[in-house]
Backbone as CSV, one residue per row, in Angstrom:
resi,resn,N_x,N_y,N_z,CA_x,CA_y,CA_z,C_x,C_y,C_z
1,UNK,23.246,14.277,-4.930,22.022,13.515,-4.857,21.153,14.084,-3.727
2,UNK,19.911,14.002,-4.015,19.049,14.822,-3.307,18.780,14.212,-1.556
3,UNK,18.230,14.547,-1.076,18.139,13.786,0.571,16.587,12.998,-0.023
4,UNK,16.655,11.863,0.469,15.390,11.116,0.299,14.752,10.874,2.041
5,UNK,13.853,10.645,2.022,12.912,10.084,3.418,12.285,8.972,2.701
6,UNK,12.606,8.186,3.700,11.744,7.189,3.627,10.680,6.880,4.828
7,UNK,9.394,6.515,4.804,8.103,5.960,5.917,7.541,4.553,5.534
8,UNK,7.664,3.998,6.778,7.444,2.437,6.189,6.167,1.974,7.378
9,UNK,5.678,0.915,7.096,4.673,0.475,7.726,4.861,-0.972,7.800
10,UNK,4.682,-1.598,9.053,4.469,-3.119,8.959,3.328,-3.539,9.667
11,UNK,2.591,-4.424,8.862,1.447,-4.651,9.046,1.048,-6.291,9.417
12,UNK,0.397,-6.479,10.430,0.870,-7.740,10.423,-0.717,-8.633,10.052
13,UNK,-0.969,-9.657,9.917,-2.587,-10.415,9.189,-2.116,-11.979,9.418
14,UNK,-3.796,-12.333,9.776,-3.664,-14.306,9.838,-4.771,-13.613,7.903
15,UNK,-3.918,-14.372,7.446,-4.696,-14.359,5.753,-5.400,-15.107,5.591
16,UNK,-5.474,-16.069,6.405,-7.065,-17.316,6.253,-7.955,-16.494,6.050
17,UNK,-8.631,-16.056,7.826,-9.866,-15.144,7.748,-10.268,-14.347,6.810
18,UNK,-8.962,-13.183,6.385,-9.102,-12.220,5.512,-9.262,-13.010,4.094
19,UNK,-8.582,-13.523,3.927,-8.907,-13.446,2.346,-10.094,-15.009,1.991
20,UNK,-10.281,-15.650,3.163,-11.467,-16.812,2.444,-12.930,-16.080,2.457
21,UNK,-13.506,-15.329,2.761,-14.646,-14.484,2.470,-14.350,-13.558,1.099
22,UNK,-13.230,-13.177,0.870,-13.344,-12.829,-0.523,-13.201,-13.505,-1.661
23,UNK,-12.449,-14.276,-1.981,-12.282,-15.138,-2.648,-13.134,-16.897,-2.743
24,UNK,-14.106,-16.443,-1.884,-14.953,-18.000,-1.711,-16.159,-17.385,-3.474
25,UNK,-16.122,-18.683,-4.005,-16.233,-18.986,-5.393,-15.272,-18.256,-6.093
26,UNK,-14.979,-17.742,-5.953,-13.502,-17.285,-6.971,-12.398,-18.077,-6.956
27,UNK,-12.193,-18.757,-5.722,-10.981,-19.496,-5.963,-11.244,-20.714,-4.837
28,UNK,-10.458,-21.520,-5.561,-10.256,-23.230,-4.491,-9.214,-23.142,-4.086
29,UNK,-8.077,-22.465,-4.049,-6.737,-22.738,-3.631,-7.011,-21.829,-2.280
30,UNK,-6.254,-22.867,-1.326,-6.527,-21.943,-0.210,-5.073,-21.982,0.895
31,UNK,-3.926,-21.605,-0.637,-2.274,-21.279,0.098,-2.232,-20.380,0.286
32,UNK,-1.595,-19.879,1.553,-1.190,-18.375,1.996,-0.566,-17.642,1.186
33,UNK,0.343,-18.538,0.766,1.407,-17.315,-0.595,0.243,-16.749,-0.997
34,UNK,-0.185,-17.703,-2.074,-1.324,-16.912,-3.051,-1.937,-15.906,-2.317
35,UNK,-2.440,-16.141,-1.335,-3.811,-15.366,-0.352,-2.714,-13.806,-0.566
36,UNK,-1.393,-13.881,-0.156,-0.447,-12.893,0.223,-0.063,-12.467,-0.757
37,UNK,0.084,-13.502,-2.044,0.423,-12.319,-3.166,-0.901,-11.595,-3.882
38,UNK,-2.030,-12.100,-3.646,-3.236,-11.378,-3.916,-3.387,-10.219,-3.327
39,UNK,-3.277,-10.318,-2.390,-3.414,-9.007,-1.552,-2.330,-7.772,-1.790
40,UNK,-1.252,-8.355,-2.126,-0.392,-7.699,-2.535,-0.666,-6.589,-3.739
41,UNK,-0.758,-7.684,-4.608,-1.537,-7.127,-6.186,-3.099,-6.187,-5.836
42,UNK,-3.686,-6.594,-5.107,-4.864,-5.690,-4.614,-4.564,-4.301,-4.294
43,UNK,-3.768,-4.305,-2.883,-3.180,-3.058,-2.136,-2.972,-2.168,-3.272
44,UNK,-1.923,-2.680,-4.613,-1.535,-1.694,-5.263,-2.190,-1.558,-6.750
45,UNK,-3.719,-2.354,-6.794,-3.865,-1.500,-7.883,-4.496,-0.460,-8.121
46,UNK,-4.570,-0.367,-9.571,-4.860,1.719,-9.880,-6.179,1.863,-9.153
47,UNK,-7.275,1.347,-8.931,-8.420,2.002,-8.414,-7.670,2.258,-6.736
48,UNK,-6.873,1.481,-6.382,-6.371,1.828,-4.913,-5.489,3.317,-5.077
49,UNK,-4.016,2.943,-6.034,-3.567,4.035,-6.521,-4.275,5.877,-6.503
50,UNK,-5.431,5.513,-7.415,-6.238,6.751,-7.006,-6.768,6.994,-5.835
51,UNK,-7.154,6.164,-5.879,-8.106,6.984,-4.011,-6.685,7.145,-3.090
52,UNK,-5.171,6.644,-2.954,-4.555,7.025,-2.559,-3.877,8.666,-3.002
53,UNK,-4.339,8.936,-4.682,-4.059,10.230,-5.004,-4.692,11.304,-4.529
54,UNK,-6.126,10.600,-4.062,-7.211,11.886,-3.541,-6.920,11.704,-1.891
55,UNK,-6.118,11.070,-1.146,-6.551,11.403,0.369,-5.107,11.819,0.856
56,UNK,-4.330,12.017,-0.354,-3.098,12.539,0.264,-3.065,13.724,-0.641
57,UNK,-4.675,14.424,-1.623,-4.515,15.195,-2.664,-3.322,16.133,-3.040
58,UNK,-2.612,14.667,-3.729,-1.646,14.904,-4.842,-2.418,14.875,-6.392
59,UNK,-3.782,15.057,-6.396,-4.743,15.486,-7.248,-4.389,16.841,-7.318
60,UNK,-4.149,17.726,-6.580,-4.239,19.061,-6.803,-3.442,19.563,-7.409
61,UNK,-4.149,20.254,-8.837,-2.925,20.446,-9.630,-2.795,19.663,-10.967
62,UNK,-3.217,18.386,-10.928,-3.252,17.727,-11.849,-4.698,17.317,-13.065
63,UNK,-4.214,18.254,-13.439,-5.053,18.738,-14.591,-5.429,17.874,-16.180
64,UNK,-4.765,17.253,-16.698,-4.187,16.499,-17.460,-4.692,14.904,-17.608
65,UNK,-5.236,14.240,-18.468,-4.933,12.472,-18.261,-3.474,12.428,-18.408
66,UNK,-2.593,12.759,-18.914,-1.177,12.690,-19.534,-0.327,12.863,-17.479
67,UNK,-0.798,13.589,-16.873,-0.131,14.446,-15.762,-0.399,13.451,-14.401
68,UNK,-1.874,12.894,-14.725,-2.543,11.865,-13.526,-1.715,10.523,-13.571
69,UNK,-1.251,10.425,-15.421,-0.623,8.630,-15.317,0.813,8.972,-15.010
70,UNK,1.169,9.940,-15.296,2.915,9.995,-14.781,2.604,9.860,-13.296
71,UNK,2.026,10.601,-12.726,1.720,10.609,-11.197,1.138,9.109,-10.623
72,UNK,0.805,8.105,-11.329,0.404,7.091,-11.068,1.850,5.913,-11.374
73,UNK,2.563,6.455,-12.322,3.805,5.494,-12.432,4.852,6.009,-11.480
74,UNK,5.183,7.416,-10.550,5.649,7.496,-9.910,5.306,6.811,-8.533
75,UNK,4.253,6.865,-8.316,3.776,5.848,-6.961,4.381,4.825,-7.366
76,UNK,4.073,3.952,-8.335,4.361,2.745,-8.646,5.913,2.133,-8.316
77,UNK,6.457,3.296,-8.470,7.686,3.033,-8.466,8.147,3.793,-7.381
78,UNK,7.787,4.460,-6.857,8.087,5.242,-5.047,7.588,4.269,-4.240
79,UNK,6.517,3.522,-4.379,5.856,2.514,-3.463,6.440,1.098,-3.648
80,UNK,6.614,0.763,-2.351,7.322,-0.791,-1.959,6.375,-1.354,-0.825
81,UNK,6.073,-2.575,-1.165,5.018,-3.387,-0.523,5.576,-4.836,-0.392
82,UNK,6.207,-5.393,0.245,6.524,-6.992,0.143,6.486,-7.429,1.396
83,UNK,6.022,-9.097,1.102,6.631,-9.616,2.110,7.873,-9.731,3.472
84,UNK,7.388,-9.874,4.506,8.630,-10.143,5.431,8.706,-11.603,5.785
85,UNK,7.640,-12.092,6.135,6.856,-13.131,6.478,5.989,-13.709,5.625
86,UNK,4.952,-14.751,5.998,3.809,-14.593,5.804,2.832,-14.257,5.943
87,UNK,2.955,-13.598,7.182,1.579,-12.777,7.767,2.160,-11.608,8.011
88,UNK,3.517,-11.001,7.649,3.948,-9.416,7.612,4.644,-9.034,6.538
89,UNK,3.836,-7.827,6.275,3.980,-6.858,5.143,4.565,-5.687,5.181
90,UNK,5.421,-5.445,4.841,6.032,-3.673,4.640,5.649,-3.297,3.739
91,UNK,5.308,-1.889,3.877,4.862,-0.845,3.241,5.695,0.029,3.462
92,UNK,6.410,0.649,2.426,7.195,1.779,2.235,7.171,2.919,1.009
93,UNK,7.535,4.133,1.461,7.756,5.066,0.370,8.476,5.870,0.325
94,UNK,9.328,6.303,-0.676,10.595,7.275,-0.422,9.885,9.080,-0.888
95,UNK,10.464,9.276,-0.167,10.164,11.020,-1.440,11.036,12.246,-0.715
96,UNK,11.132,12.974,-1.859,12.078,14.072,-0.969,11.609,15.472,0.311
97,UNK,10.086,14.551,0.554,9.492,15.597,1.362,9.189,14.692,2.467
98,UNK,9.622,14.453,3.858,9.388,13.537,4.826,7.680,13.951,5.154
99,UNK,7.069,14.997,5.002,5.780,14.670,5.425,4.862,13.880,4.472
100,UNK,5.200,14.132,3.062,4.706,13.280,1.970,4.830,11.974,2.049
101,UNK,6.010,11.396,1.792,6.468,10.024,2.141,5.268,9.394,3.278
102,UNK,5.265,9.933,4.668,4.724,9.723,5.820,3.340,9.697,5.461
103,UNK,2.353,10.467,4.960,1.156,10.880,4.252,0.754,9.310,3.510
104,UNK,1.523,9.732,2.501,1.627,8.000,1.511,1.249,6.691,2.216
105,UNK,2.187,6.623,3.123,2.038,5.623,3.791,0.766,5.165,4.491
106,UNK,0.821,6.432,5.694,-0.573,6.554,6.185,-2.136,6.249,5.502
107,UNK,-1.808,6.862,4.161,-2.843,6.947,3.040,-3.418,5.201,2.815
108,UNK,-1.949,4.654,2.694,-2.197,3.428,1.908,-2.331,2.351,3.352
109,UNK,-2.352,2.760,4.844,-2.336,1.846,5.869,-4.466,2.085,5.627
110,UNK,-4.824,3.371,5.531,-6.118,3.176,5.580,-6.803,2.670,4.671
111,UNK,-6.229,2.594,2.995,-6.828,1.665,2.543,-6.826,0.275,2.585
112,UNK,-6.004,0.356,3.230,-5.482,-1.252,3.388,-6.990,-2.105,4.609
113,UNK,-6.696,-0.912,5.601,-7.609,-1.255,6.430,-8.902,-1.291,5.669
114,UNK,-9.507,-0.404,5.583,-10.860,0.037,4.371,-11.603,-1.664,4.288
115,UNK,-10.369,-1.894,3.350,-10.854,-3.182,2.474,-9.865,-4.631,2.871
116,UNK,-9.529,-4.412,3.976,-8.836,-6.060,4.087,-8.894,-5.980,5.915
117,UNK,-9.620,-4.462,6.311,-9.235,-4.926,8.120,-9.596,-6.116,8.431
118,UNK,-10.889,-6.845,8.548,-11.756,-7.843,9.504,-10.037,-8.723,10.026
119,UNK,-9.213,-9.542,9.326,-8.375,-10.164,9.950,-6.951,-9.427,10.555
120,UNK,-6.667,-8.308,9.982,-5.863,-7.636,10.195,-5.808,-6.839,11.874
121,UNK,-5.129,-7.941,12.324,-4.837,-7.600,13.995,-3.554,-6.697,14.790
122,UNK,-3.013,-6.470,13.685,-2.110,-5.101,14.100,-1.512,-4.208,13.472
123,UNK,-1.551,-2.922,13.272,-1.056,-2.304,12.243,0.330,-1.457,13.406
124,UNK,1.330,-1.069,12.298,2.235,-0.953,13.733,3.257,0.418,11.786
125,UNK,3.531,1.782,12.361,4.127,2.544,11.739,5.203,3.258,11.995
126,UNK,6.458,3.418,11.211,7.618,4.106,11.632,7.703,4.751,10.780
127,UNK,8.427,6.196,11.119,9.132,6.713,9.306,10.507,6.900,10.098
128,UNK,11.497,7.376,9.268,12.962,7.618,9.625,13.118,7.863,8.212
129,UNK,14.756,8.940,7.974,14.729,9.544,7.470,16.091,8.615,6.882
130,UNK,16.413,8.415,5.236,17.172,7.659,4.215,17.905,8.256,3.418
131,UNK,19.364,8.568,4.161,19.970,9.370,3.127,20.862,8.931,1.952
């Protein structure tokens, strides 16, 4: 079995602030889960997915619609995002190249920031290596 790396990120957020400016008329519920599993579902979908393909360009090369969605179901499934808490999130990714993995991560801490910083009061990153 091959050597894997793994790079993880924990991120920590009060989800009031952040998510009641986005969701004001969109939604009346104003539980943290929800707020946290929204964000969740946000972080990872495909319009995020891509712009995470172009700033770690794992675009290069991929030539294909057939070549871009395999490369989009491998994130999917290389990428781990859950709860620890309620206001902390891990972000992780395995791959057999520790600067990639690390990249990934990084990739997806700036989109994260991008579009959810205003409440997001600490971002905090490790990688170590998962054999």
């Amino acid at each position: 079995m091959p050597t894997k790396f793994e790079s993880s990120a924990r991120v920590y957020l009060n989800t009031d602030p952040l998510l009641t400016p986005l969701l004001h008329g969109l939604a009346a519920d104003t539980n943290p889960n929800r707020h946290l599993d929204f964000m969740l579902r946000t972080l990872l979908s495909r319009p995020n997915l891509e712009q995470l393909i172009r700033l770690t360009d794992l675009d290069i090369g991929i030539r294909t619609p057939g070549k871009k969605e395999a490369l989009l179901k491998r994130l999917a499934t290389d990428l781990e995002v859950r709860p620890i808490t309620q206001n902390l999130l891990s972000l992780s990714c395995r791959d057999g190249d520790p600067v990639l993995a690390k990249n990934i991560v990084q990739s997806l801490l700036t989109i994260f920031a991008e579009k959810m910083w205003p409440a997001a009061t600490e971002l905090t990153w490790t990688a170590h290596n998962v054999s």
